[in-house]
N, CA, C and O atoms as a printed pandas DataFrame, in Angstrom:
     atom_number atom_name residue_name chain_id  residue_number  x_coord  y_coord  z_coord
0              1         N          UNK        A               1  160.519 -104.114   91.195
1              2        CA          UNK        A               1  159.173 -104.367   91.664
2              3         C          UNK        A               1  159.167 -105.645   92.505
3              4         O          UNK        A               1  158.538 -105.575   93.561
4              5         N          UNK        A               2  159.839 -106.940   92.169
5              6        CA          UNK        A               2  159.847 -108.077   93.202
6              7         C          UNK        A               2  158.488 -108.869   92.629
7              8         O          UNK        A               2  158.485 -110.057   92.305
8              9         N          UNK        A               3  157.393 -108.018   92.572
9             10        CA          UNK        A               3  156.180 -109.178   92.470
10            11         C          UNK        A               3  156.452 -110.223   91.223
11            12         O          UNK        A               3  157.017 -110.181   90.130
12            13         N          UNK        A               4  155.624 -111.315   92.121
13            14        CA          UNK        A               4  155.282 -112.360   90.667
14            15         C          UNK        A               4  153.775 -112.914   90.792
15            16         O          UNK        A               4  153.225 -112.724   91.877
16            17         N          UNK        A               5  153.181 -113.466   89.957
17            18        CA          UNK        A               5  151.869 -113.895   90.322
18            19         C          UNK        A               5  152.561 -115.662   91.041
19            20         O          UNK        A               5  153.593 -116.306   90.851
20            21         N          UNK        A               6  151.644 -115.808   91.665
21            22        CA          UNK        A               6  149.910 -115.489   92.452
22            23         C          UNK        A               6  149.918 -114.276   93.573
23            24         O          UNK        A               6  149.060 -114.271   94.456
24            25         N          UNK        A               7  150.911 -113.265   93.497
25            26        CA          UNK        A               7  151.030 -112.417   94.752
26            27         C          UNK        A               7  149.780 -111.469   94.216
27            28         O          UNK        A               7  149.560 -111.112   93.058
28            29         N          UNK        A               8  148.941 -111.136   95.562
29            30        CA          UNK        A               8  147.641 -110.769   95.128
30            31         C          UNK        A               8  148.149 -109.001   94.702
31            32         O          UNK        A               8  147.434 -108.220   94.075
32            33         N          UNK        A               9  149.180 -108.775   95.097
33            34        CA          UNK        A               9  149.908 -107.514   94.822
34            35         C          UNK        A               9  149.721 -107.022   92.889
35            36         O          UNK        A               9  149.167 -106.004   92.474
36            37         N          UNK        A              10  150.297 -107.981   92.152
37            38        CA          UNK        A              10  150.825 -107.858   90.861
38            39         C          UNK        A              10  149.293 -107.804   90.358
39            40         O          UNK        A              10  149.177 -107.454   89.183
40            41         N          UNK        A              11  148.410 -108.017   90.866
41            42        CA          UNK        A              11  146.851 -107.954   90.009
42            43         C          UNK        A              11  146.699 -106.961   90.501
43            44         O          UNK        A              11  146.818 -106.202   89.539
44            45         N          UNK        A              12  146.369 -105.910   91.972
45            46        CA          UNK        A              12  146.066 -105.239   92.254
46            47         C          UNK        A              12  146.688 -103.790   91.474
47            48         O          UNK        A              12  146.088 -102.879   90.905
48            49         N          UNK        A              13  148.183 -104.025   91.726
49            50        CA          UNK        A              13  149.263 -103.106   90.784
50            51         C          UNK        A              13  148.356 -103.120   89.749
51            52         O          UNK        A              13  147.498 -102.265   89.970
52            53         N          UNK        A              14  148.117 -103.849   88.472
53            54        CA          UNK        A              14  147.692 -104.000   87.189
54            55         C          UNK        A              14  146.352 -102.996   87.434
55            56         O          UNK        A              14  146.501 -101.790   87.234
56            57         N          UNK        A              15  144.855 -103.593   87.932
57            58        CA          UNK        A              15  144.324 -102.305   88.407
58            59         C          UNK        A              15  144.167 -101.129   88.687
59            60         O          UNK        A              15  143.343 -100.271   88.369
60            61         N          UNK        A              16  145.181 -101.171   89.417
61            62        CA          UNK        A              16  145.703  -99.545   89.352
62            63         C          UNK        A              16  146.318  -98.888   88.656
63            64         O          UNK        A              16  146.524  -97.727   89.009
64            65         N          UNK        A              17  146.628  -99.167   87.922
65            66        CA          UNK        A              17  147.540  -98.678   86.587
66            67         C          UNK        A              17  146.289  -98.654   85.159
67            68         O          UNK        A              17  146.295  -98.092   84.064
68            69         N          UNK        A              18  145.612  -99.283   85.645
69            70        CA          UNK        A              18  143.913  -99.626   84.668
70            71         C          UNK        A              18  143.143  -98.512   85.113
71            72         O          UNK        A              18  142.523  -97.897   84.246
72            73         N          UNK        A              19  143.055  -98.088   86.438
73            74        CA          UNK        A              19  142.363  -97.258   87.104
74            75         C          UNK        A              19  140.827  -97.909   87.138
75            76         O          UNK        A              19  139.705  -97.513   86.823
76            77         N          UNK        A              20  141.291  -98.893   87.588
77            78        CA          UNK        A              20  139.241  -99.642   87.345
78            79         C          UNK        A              20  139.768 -100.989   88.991
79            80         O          UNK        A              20  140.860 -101.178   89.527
80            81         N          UNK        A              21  138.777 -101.434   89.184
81            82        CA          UNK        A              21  138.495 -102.097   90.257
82            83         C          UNK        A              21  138.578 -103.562   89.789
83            84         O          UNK        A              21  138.216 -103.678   88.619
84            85         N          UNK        A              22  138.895 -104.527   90.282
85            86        CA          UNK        A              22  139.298 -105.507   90.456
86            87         C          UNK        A              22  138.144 -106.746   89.911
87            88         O          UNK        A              22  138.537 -107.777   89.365
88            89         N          UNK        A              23  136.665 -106.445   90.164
89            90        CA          UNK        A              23  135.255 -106.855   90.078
90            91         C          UNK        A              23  135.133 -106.215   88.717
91            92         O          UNK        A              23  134.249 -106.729   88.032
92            93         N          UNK        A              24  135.779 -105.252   88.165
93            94        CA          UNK        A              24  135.522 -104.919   86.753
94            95         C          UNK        A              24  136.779 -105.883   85.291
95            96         O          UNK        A              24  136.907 -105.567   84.108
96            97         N          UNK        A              25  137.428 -106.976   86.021
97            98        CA          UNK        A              25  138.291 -107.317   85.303
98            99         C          UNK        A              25  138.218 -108.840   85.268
99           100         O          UNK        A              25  137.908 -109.436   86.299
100          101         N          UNK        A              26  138.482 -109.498   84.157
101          102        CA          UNK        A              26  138.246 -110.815   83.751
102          103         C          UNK        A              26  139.841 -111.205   82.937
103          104         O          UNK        A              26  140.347 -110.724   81.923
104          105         N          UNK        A              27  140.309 -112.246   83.857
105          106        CA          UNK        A              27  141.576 -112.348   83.787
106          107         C          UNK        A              27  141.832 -113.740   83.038
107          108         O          UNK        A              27  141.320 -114.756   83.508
108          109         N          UNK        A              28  142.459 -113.790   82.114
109          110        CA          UNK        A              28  142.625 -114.885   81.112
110          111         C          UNK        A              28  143.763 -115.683   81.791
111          112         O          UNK        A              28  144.383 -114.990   82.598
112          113         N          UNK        A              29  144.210 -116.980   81.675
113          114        CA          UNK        A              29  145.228 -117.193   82.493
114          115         C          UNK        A              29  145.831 -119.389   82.121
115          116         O          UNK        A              29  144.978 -120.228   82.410
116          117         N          UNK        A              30  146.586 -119.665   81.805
117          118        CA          UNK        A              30  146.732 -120.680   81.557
118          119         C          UNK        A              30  147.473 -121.470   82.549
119          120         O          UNK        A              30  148.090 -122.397   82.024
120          121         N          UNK        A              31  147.651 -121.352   84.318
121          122        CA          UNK        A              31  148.420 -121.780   84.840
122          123         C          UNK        A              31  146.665 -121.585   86.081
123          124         O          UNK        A              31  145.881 -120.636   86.070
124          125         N          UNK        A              32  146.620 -122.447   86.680
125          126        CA          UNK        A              32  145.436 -122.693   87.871
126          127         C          UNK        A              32  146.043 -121.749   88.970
127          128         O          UNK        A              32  145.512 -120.690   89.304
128          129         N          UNK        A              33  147.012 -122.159   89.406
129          130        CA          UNK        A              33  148.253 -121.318   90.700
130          131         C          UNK        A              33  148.536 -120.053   90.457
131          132         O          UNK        A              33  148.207 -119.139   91.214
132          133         N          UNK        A              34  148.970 -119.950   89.718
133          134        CA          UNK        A              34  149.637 -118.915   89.745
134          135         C          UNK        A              34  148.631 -117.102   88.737
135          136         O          UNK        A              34  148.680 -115.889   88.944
136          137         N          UNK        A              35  147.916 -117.967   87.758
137          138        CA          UNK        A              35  146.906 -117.204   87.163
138          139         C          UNK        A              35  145.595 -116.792   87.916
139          140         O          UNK        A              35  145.426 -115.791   88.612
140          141         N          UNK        A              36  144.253 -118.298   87.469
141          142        CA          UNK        A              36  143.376 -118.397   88.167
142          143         C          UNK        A              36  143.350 -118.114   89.846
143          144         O          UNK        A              36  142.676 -117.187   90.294
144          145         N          UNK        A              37  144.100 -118.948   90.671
145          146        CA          UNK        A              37  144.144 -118.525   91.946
146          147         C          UNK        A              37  144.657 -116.873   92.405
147          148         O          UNK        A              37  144.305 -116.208   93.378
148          149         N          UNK        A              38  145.205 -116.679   91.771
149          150        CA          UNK        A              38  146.139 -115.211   92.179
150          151         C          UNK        A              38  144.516 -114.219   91.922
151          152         O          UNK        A              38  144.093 -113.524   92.845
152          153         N          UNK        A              39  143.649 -114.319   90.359
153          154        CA          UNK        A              39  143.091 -113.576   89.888
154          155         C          UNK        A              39  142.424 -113.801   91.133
155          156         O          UNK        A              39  142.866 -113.179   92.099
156          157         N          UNK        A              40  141.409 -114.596   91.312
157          158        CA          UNK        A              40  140.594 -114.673   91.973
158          159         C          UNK        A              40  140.390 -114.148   93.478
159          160         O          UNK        A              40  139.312 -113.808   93.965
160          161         N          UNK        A              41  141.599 -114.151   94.095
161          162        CA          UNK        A              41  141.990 -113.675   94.946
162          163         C          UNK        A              41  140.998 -112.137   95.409
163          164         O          UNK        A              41  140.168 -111.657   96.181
164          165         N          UNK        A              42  141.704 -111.954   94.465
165          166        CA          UNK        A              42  141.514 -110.108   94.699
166          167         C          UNK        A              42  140.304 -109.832   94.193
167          168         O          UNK        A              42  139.953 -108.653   94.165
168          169         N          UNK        A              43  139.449 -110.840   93.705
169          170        CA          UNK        A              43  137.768 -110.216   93.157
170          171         C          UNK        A              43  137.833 -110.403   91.630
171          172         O          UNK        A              43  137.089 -109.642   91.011
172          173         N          UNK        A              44  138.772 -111.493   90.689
173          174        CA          UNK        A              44  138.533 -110.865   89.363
174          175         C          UNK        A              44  137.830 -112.080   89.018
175          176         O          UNK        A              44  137.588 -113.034   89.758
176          177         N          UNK        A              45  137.489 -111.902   87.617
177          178        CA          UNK        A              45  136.656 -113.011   87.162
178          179         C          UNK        A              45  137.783 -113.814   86.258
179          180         O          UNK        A              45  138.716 -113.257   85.680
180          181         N          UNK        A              46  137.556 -115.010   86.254
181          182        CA          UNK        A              46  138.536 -115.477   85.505
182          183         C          UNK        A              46  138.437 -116.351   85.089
183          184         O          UNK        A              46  137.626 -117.090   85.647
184          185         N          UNK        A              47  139.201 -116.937   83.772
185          186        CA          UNK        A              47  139.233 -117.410   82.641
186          187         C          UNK        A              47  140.580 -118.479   82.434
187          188         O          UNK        A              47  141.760 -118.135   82.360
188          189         N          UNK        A              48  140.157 -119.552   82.380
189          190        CA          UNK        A              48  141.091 -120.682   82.204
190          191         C          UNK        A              48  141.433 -120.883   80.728
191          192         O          UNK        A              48  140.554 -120.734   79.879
192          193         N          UNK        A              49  142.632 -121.203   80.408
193          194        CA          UNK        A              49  142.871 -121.519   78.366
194          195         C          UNK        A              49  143.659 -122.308   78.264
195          196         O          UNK        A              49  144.849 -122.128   78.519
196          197         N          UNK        A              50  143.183 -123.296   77.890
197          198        CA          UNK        A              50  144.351 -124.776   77.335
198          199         C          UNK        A              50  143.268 -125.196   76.324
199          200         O          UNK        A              50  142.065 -125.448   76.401
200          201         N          UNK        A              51  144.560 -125.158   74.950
201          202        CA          UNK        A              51  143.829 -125.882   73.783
202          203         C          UNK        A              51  143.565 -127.341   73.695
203          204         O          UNK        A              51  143.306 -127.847   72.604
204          205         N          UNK        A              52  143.612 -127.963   74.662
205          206        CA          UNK        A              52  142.957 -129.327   74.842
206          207         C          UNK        A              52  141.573 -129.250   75.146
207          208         O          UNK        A              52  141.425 -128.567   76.160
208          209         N          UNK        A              53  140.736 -129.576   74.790
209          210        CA          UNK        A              53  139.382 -129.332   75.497
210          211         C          UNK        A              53  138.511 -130.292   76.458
211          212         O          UNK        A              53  137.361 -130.179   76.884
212          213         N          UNK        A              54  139.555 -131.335   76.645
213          214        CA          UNK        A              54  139.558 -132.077   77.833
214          215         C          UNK        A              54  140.136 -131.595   78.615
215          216         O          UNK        A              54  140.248 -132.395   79.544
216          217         N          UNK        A              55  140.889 -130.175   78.943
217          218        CA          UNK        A              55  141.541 -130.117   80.157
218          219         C          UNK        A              55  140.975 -129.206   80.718
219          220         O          UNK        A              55  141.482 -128.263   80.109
220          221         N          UNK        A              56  140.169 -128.677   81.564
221          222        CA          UNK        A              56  139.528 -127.924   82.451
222          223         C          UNK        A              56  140.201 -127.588   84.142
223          224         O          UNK        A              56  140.953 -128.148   84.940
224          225         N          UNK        A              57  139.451 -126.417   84.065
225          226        CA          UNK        A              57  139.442 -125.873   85.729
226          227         C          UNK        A              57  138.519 -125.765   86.079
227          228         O          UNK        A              57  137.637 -125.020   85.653
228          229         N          UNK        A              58  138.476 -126.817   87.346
229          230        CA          UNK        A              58  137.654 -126.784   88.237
230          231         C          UNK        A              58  136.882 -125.046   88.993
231          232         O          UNK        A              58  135.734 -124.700   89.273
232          233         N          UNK        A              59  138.391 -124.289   89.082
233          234        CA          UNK        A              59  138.306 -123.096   90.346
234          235         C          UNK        A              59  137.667 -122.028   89.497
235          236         O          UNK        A              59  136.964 -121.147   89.993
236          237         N          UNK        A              60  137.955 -122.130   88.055
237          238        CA          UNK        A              60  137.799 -120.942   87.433
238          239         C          UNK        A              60  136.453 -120.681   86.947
239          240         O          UNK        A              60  135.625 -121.588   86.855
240          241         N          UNK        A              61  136.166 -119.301   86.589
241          242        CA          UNK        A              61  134.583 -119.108   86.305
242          243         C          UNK        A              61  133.929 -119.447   84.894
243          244         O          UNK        A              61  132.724 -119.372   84.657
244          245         N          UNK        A              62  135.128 -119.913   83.807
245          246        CA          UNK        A              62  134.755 -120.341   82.639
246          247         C          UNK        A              62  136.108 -120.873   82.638
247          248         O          UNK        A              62  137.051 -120.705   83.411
248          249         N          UNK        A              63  135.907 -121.846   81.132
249          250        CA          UNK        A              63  136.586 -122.362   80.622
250          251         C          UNK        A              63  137.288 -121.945   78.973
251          252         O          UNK        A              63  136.204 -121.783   78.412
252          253         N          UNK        A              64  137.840 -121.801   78.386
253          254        CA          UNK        A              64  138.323 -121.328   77.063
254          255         C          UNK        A              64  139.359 -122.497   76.403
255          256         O          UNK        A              64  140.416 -122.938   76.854
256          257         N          UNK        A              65  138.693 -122.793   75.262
257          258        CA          UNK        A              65  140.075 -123.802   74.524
258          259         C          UNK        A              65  140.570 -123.185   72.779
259          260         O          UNK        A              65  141.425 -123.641   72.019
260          261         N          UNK        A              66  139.714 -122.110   72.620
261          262        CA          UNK        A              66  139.803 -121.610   71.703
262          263         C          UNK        A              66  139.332 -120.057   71.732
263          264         O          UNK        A              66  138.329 -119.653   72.321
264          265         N          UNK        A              67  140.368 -119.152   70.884
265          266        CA          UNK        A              67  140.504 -117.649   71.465
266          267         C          UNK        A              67  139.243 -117.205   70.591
267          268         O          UNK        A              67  138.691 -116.130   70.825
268          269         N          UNK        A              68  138.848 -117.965   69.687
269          270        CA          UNK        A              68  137.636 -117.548   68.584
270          271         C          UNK        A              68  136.697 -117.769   69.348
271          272         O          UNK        A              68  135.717 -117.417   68.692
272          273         N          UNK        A              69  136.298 -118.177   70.455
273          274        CA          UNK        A              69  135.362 -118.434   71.244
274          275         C          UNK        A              69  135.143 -117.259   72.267
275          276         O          UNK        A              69  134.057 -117.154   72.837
276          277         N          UNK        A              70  136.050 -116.478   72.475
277          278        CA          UNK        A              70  135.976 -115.441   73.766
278          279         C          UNK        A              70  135.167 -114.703   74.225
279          280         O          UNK        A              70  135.056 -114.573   75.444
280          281         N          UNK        A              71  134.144 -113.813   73.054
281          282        CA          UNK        A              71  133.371 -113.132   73.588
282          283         C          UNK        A              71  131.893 -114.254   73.560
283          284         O          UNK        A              71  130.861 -113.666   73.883
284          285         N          UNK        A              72  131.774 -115.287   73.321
285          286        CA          UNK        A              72  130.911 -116.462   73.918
286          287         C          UNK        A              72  131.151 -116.898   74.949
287          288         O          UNK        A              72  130.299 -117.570   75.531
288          289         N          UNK        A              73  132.132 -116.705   75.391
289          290        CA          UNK        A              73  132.702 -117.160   77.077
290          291         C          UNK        A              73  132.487 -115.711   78.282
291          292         O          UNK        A              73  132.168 -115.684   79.471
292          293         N          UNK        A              74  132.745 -114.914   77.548
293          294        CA          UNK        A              74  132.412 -113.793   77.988
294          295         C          UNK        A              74  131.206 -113.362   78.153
295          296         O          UNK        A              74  130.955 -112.655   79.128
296          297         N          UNK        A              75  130.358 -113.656   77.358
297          298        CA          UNK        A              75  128.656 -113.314   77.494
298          299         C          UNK        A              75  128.130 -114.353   78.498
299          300         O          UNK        A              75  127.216 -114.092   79.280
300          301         N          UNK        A              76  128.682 -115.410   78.444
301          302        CA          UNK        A              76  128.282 -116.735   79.504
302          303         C          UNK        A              76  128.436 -115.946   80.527
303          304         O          UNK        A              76  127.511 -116.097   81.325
304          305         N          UNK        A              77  129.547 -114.819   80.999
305          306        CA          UNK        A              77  129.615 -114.443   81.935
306          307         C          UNK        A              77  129.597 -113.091   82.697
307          308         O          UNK        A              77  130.104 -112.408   83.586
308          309         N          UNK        A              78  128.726 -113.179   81.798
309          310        CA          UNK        A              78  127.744 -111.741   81.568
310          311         C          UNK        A              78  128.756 -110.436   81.422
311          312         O          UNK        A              78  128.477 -109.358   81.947
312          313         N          UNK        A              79  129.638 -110.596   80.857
313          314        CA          UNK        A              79  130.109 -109.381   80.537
314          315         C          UNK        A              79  130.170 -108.271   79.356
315          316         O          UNK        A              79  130.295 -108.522   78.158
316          317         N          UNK        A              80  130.060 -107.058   79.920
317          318        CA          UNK        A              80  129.589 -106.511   79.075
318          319         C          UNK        A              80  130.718 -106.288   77.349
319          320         O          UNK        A              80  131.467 -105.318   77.467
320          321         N          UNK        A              81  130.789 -106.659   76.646
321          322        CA          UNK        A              81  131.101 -106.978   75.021
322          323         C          UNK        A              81  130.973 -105.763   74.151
323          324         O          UNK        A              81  131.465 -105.495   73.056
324          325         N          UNK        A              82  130.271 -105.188   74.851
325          326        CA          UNK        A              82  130.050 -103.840   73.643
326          327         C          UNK        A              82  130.752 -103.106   72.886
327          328         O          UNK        A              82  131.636 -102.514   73.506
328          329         N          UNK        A              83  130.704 -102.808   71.288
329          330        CA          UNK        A              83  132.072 -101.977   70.986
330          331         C          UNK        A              83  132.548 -100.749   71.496
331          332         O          UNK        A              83  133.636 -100.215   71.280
332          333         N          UNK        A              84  131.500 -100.319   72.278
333          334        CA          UNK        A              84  132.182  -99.258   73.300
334          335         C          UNK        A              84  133.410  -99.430   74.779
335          336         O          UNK        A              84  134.398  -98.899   75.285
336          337         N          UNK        A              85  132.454 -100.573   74.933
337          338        CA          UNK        A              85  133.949 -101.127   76.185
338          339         C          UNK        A              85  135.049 -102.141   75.721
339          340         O          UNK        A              85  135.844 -102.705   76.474
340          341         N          UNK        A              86  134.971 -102.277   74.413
341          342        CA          UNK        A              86  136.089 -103.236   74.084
342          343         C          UNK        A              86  137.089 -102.459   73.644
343          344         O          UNK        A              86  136.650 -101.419   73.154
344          345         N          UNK        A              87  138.611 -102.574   73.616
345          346        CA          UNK        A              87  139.438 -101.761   72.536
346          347         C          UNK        A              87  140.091 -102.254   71.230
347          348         O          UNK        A              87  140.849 -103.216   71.356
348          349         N          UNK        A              88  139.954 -101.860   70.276
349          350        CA          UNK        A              88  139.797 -102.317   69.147
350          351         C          UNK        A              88  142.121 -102.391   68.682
351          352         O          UNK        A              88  142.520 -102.805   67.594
């Protein structure tokens, strides 16, 4: 395959293999470059995670320092949570 992230390729691939659109995906990611920037790229929403909670991203659409927090980060960003669209 060759890809690596931030190539806007390896998110798009992922999509397509999801069979869902790019604006339907919220991408978790602990690297600004290579995660956040790559996601964003292509239309996704995305999600920064470092357990420091002084350390933030500027670029990204939320912030996360704790995984018990997710679907509160997720509703911040209006996504839909429901036990129908989640997989268990």
């Amino acid at each position: 395959m060759g890809l690596r992230k931030p190539d806007p390729e390896i998110f798009n691939l992922a999509c397509k293999q999801l069979e869902v659109f790019p604006q339907q995906c919220v991408f978790i990611g602990d690297h600004e470059l290579a995660d956040i920037q790559g996601a964003k790229k292509v239309g996704m929403k995305t999600i920064y995670f470092h357990p420091d909670p002084q350390i933030n991203s500027k670029i990204s659409d939320a912030n996360l320092h704790d995984y018990q927090d997710i679907f509160m980060v997720l509703n911040q960003l209006s996504i839909n949570t429901t036990q129908e669209n989640t997989k268990q």
